[in-house]
C-alpha positions as CSV (number, residue, x, y, z in Angstrom):
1,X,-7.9,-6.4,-7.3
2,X,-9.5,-6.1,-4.1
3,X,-7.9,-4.3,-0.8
4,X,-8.8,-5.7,2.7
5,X,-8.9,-3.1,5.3
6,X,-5.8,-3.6,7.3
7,X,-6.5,-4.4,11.0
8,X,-4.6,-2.1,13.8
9,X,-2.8,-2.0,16.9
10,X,-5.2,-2.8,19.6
11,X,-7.8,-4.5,17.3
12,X,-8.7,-7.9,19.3
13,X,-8.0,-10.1,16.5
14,X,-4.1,-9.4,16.4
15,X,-3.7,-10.9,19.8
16,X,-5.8,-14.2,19.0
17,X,-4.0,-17.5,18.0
18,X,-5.0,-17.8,14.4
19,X,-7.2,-21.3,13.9
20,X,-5.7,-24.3,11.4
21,X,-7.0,-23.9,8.0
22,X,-8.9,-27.3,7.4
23,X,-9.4,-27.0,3.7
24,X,-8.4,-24.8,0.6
25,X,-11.4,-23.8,-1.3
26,X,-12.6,-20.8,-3.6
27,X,-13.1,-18.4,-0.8
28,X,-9.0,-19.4,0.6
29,X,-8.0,-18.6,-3.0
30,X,-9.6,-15.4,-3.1
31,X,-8.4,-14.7,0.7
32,X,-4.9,-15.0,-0.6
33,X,-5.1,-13.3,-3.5
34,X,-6.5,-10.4,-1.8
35,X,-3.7,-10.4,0.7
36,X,-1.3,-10.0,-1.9
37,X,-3.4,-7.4,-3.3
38,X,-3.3,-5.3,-0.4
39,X,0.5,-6.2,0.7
40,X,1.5,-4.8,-2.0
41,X,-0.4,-2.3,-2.1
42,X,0.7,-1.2,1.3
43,X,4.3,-1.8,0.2
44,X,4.8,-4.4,2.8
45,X,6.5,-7.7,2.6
46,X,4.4,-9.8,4.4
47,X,1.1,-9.9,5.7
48,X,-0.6,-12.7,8.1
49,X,-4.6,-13.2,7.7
50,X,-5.1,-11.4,10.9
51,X,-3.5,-8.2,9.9
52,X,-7.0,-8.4,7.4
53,X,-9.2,-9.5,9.8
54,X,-9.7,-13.1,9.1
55,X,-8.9,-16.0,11.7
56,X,-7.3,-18.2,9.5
57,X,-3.5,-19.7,9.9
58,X,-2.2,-18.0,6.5
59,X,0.4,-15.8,6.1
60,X,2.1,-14.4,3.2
61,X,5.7,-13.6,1.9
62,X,7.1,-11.5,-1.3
63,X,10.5,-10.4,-0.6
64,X,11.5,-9.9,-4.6
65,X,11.4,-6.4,-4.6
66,X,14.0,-5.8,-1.9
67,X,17.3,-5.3,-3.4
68,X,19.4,-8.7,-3.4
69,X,16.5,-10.7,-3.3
70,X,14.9,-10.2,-7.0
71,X,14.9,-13.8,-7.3
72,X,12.8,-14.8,-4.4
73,X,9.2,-16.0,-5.4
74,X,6.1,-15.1,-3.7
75,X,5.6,-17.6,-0.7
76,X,2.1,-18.8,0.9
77,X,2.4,-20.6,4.1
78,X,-0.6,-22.4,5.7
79,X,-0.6,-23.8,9.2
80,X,3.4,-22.6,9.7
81,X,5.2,-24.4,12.8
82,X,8.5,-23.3,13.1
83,X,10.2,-26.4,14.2
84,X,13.7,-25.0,14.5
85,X,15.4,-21.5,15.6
86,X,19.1,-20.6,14.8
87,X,20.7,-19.9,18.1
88,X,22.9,-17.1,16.6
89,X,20.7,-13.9,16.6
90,X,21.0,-10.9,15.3
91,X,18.9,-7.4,15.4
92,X,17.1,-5.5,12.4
93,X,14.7,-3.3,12.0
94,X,11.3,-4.1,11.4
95,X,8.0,-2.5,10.7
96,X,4.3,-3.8,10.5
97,X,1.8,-2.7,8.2
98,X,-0.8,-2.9,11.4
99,X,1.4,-0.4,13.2
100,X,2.6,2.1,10.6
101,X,5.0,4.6,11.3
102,X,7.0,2.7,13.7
103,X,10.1,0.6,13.4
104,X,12.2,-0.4,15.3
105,X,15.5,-2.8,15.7
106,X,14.5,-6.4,17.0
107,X,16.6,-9.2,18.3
108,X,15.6,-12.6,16.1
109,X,16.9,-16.1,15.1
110,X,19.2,-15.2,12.1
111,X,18.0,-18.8,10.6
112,X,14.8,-20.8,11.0
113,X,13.0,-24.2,9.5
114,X,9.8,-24.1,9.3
115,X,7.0,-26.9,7.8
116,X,3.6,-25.5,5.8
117,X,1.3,-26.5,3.7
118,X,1.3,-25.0,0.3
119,X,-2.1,-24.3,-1.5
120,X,-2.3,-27.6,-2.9
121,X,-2.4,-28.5,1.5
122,X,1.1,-30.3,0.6
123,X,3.4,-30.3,3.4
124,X,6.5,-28.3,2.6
125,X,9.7,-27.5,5.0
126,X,12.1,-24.5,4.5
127,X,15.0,-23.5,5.5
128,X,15.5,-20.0,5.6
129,X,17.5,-17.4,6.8
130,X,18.5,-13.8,6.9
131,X,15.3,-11.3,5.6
132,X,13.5,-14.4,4.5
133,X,13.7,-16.0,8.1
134,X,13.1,-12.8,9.8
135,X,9.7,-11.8,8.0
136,X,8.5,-15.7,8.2
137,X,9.0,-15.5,12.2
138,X,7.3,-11.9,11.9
139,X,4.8,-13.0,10.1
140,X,4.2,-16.0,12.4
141,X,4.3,-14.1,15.6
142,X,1.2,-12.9,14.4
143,X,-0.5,-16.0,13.9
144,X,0.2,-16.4,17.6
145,X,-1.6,-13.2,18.4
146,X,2.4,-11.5,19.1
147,X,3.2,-8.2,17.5
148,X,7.1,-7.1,17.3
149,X,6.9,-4.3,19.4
150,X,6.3,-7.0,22.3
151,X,9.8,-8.0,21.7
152,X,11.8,-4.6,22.6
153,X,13.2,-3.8,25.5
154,X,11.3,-2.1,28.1
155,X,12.6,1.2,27.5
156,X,11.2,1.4,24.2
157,X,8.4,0.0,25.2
158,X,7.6,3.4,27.3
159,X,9.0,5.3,24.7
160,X,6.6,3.4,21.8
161,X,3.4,3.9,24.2
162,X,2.0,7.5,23.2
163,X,2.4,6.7,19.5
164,X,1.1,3.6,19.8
165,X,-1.8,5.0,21.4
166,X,-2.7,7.3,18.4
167,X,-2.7,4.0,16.3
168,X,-5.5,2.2,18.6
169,X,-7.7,5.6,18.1
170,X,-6.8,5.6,14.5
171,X,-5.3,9.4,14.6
172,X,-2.9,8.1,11.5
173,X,-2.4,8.3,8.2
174,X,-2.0,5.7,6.2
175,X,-2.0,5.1,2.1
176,X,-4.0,2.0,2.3
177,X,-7.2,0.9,3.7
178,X,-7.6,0.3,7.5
179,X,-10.2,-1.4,9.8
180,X,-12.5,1.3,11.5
181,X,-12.7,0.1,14.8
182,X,-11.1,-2.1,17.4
183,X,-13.6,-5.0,17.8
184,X,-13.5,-5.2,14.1
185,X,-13.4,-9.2,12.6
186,X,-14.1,-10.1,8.8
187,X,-16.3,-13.1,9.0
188,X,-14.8,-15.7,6.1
């Protein structure tokens, strides 16, 4: 098992659009794996390649140890397009492993479909909804270099600004390990 140091508010690379992934090789493997690793580690349920510092269009999903969805099986989405929204929304809170101790309630497509490639670089669509719909779209904001603290209202935005500051200096504490400094980028 192998933690990646989990990028933070302000580092560069969470506001870059994540490049295509051309080819799935040894070193992809081992990305994802280690992504895993560290997600659950963190105790998150999802985790994009930039939240670890690689520029890669990779996120990951395991919702199976949230209560109701015990079934759901580990996901790995490569090159995600969202190709349809829901137009009924609803609001839940959300967190981010990149900026820990906040959550807040966000307004989101309840449903979504979305086409990937698996590992295998196979084309796959989904159709999901509910939690599973609203960490893919979390999770794919941030292969589009958008965090979900972009998409409160502008009253919490004030509110979120001093203890989002203490996240960009790194005056947190976190159980898992974090990136050191902003202009930090894991070359892969």
């Amino acid at each position: 098992m192998k933690l990646l140091p989990v990028t933070m508010y302000g580092d560069r690379i969470l506001r870059k659009k994540m490049d295509k992934v051309k080819e799935v090789d040894n070193e992809t493997i081992e990305l994802i794996t280690n992504m895993f690793d560290t997600m659950r580690n963190a105790s998150g349920i999802g985790l994009a390649a930039n939240q670890v510092g690689v520029n890669k269009a990779i996120f990951i999903v395991d919702i199976s140890l949230v209560e109701g969805y015990e079934e759901s099986k580990p996901m790995v989405f490569i090159n995600p397009e969202i190709v349809k929204y829901s137009e009924e929304k609803t609001f839940f809170e959300e967190g981010c492993l990149s900026i820990p101790d906040i959550r807040e309630d966000v307004e989101r497509p309840e449903s979504v479909i979305i086409k990937y490639y698996d590992t295998d670089l196979k084309e796959q669509i989904l159709d999901a909804d509910n939690l599973m719909a609203r960490v893919i779209q979390h999770e794919y904001d941030h292969l589009q270099g958008i965090l979900f603290t972009d998409l409160v209202d502008d009253e919490t935005k004030k509110r979120l600004k001093a203890p989002l500051k203490r996240i960009k200096k790194r005056k947190i504490d976190v159980a898992y390990p974090i990136s050191e400094t902003v202009d930090y980028q894991l070359v892969m």
